[in-house]
Every structure is written in structure tokens, then in C-alpha cells.
N, C-alpha and C positions, 0 to 999 in steps of 0.2 A: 268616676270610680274613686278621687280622693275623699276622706274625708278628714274632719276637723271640728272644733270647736262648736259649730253653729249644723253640724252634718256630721253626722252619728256613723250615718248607712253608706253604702253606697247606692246608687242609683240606674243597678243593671238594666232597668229595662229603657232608659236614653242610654247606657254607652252602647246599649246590643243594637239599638238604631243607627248611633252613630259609626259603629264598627260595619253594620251594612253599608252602609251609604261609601264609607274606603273601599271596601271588598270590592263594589260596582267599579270606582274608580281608577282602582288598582288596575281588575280587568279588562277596564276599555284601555289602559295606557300599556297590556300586554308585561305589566309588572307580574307573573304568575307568584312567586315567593312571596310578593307581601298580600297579592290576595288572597292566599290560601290561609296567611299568618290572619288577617282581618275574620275571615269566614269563619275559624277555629276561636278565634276572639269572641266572634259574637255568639257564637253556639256556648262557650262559658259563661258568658254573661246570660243568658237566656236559662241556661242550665241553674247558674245559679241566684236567678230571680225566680221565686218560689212559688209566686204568686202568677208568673206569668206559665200560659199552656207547655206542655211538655212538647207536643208535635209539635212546636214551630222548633223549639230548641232541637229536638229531634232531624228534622229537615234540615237546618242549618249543619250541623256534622255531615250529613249524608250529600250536601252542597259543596259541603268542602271537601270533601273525600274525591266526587264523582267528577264536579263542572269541570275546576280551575285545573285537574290533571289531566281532563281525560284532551282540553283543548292544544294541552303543550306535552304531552306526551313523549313524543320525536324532542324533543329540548330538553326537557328536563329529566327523563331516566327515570319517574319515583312512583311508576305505578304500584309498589307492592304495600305502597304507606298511603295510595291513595286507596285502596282495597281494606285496609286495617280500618279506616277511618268508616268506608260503609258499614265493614262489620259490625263495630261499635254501635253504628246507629241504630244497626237492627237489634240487637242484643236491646240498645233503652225501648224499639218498640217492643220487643217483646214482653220485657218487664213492665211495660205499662198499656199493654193490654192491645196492642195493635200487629197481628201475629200476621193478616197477610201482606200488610206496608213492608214488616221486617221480611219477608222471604221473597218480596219484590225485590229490594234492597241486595239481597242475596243475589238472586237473580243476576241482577245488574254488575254486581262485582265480578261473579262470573262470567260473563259477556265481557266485561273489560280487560280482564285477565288470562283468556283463555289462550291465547296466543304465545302469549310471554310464558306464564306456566298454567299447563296442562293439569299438573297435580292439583296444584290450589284448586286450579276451576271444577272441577272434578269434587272435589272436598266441598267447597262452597253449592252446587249445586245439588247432592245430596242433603247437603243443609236445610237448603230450600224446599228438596222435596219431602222432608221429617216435617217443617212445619206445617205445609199443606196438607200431608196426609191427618196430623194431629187436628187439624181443623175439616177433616173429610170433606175435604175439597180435590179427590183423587184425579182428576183428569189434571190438575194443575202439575199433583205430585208426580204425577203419569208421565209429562212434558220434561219436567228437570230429571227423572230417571234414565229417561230417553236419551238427553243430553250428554249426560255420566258415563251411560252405556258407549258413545259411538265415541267418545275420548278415550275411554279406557279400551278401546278396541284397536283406535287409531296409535297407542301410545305402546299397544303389544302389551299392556297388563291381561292378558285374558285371564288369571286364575280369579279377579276380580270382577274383569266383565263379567264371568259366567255366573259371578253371584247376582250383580246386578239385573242379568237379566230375567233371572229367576224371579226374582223378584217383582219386576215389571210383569212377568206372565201372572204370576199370581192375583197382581190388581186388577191385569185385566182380565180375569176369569170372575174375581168375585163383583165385577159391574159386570158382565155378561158378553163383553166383547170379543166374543170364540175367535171370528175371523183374526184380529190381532194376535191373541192366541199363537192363532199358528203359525203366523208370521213370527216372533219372538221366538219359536222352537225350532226355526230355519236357522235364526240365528244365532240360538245355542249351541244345535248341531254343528253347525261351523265352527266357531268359536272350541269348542270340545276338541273335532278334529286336527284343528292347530295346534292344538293343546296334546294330542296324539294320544288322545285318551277316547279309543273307540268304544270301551265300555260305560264310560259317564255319556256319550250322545247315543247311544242305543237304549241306555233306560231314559234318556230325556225323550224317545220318542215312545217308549213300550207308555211311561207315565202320565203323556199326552194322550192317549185312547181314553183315556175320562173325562175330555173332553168334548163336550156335545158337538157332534157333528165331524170331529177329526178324522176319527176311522172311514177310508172311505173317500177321504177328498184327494182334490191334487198335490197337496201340501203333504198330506201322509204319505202319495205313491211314489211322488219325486223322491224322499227322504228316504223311504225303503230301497229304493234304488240305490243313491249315495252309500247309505250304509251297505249295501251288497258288495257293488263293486269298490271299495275302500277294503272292506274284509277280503275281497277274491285279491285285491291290489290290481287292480284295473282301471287303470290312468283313462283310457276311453272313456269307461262310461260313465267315471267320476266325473273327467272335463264334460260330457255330455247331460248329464244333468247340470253340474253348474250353467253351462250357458243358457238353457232353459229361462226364459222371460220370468216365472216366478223367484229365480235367483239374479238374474239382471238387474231388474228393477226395483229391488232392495236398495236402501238406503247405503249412497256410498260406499262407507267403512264397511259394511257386509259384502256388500258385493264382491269389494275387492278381494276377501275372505277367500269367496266363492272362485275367482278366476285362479287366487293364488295359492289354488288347495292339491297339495299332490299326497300322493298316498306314498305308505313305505316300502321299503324294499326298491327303489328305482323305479316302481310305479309301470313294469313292463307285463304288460297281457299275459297268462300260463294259457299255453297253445297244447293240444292232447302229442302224441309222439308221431301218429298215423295221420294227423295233420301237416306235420312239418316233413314228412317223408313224401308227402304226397307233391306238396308244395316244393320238391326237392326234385322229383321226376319227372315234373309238369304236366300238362294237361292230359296228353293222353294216354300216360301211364297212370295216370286216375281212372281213368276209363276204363281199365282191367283189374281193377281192389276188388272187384263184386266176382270175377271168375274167379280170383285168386282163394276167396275166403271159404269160394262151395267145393275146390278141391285140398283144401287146408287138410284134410286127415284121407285123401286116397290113398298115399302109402300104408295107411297104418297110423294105431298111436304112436308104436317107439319113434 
């Protein structure tokens, strides 16, 4: 990189080799600080050899963000600068024309990040799914939505989830995958009901009958259900559709929706009054309500 007298330039593309060849070194001798310092070295050097391809220098940033942290992670603490650095990478793919590398990229930072923070991950794989859908490549966008959804679900953001999921239902109406559909409005309706907003998941299922084949299925009848007894406040047969195998077998984070859904008001059954007096007299004072009601007016009205 010096130069001088006889050496005008410098000569990035042997220091961006010679800067690899450390970075390798560093990491077999478990030095992570100076190979992450070597890997950032050579992606400048790459970067600023002009002549040399853009995707290697690219790669190189996105090396140095992802390998050298993601190996010493537990040691060294610095996953949120190792996450900045993919960003980066993807942001030069995108400016140079490689739109699904940078939303892999994304991806990936996501995946690494999701643990430590939720939010980020959440953020970043939205990200991902902007670029995929702009490149309609929706089944991809479809994946990282998905992702979004069951963190923001797990993290109690629901007024986001239920954007989210909106959203997802949408894509997958306009590729034609009804079935998913209606799985996505189970777990709207959920989500809504946490949210104890029984009027937003009663038009999330009125708004669903436009979808082919909803009306009519088990998905619809289960939900009508839900929404009945949640309106009566009917802890029963709320818990009793929830356990229902099409709420079971929902993805996790719904599921658990589903098991941990209680209605308001204390969630206790309204029993009629000639119920509870009956149940009050026992059995065989039940067995005389039918003579009691044919002599209900012998005396007389007054």
C-alpha cells in the first residue's frame, strides 16, 4: 500500500491478497480481533481497487461481519457490529445490482441475531422480505414474513403482528394459496383476541368470506365458534375450540395463543336461573318442573 518515488499507486489488489492470507492465519491461530481487523482490511482494499470485481469486495465485508463473530461469539460479546457489517454488504449488493445475495445477507443477520435481539431480527427480516417481494420473488418474501410474524408474536408486540399478518394473508391470496389463507386468519383472530379487540377479529373473519372456499370450511366453523363463545364469555367452549387439532398444530407461537386465550369478564359460563335452582334441588326435584309449570296459573292470574 506504500508508495514513493518509483510507485505513484498503490497496489490493492496484492495487499487484498496479502490481507487474506492474515485473516486465514489469524483464524486458525484463534486470534478473532485481528482476523476480523485483516478481513475488513482486505474488503477496503478490494473496495478500493477499482478495477477489481465488486462481489468479491462485497463477500469480503459480508466475511468479516458473519465467519470470524459468529465463531467466537460466547468470547467476544460483538454480535451487533457483526450484523452492521452484513448490513453494509447487502446495502453495496444492492447498489450494484445483486438484490437477492443482499436479502440472503439479511437473512443471515437475522438468523444470527435473533436471539440476542428480537427487534433487530424482526427489522432486518422485513428487510429481506421488501427485497424479495420487489424482485417478485413472493414465496421467499412469504418465508421472512413468516419469521417477523411468529417474533413479533413471541415478543407480545401484537398491534404489529396483526399488521404483519395482514399482510402475509394478502400475498398469499394474490398467488392463490386459499388454504394458507385461512390458516393466517386463525391466527389473526388470535392475535386480535389478545389484543381484546373482539370487533377487529370478527371483521377479520366477516372479510375472509371473499375468500374462495372459506365459507363453509372447518377453519370458518371452528372461528365462528371462538368468536360465539368469547362474545357469550364462555371459558368452555373458547378452551374447547382452542384444543381442536386445527389450533394445536399451529405453529408454536400461535398455538400458545390458543391455549393461553381466556375471555373477559372471568371467563365463567351464564347459566339460565331455572338452571341453577334446579341444580339446587337435585334430581328429583327436577322431575316435578313439568307438573309445576301446567299448574303455574290454577289459582288464578292475581
Amino acid at each position: 500500500l506504500k508508495t514513493g518515488f518509483l510507485k505513484w499507486k498503490p497496489d490493492y489488489d496484492s495487499a487484498a491478497t496479502e490481507y487474506g492470507k492474515a485473516a486465514v492465519a489469524f483464524k486458525n491461530a484463534k486470534q478473532f480481533d485481528q482476523a476480523r481487523e485483516a478481513c475488513l482490511r482486505e474488503a477496503e482494499a478490494h473496495e478500493n481497487n477499482k478495477a477489481y470485481l465488486f462481489f468479491d469486495c462485497f463477500s469480503f465485508f459480508q466475511e468479516a461481519g458473519y465467519t470470524p463473530l459468529t465463531v467466537t461469539l460466547q468470547e467476544m460479546q460483538r454480535l451487533p457490529e457483526a450484523v452492521q457489517l452484513i448490513e453494509k454488504a447487502s446495502m453495496m449488493y444492492l447498489e450494484n445490482g445483486t438484490p437477492d445475495t443482499a436479502a440472503i445477507a439479511l437473512e443471515r443477520a437475522g438468523k444470527l441475531i435473533e436471539n440476542v435481539s428480537p427487534e433487530k431480527a424482526v427489522q432486518l427480516y422485513q428487510q429481506a422480505a421488501s427485497v424479495f417481494e420487489n424482485e417478485e420473488r413472493l414465496r421467499q418474501a412469504l418465508e421472512m414474513l413468516g419469521k417477523a410474524s411468529r417474533l413479533l408474536v413471541r415478543g407480545r408486540r401484537l398491534d404489529e403482528a396483526a399488521l404483519s399478518l395482514q399482510k402475509e394473508k394478502s400475498i398469499y391470496k394474490e398467488i392463490e394459496n386459499y388454504p394458507t389463507c385461512y390458516k393466517k386468519t386463525i391466527a389473526q383472530v388470535l392475535v386480535h383476541l389478545h389484543r381484546n379487540d373482539y370487533v377487529a377479529a370478527e371483521r377479520c373473519v366477516r372479510e375472509s368470506y371473499s375468500i374462495p372456499g372459506f365459507n363453509g370450511s372447518e377453519d370458518c366453523a371452528a372461528l365462528e365458534q371462538l368468536l360465539e363463545g368469547y362474545d357469550q364469555q364462555d371459558q368452555d367452549q373458547v378452551s374447547e375450540v382452542c384444543n381442536l387439532p386445527l389450533f394445536k398444530y399451529m405453529d408454536n407461537d400461535y398455538a400458545k395463543l390458543g391455549l393461553t386465550l381466556v375471555v373477559p369478564g372471568g371467563g365463567i359460563k351464564k347459566k339460565s336461573p331455572n338452571a341453577a335452582q334446579d341444580k339446587a334441588r337435585g334430581p328429583a326435584a327436577g322431575g316435578t318442573h313439568a307438573d309445576e309449570e301446567e299448574d303455574e296459573y290454577s289459582g288464578g292470574l292475581c
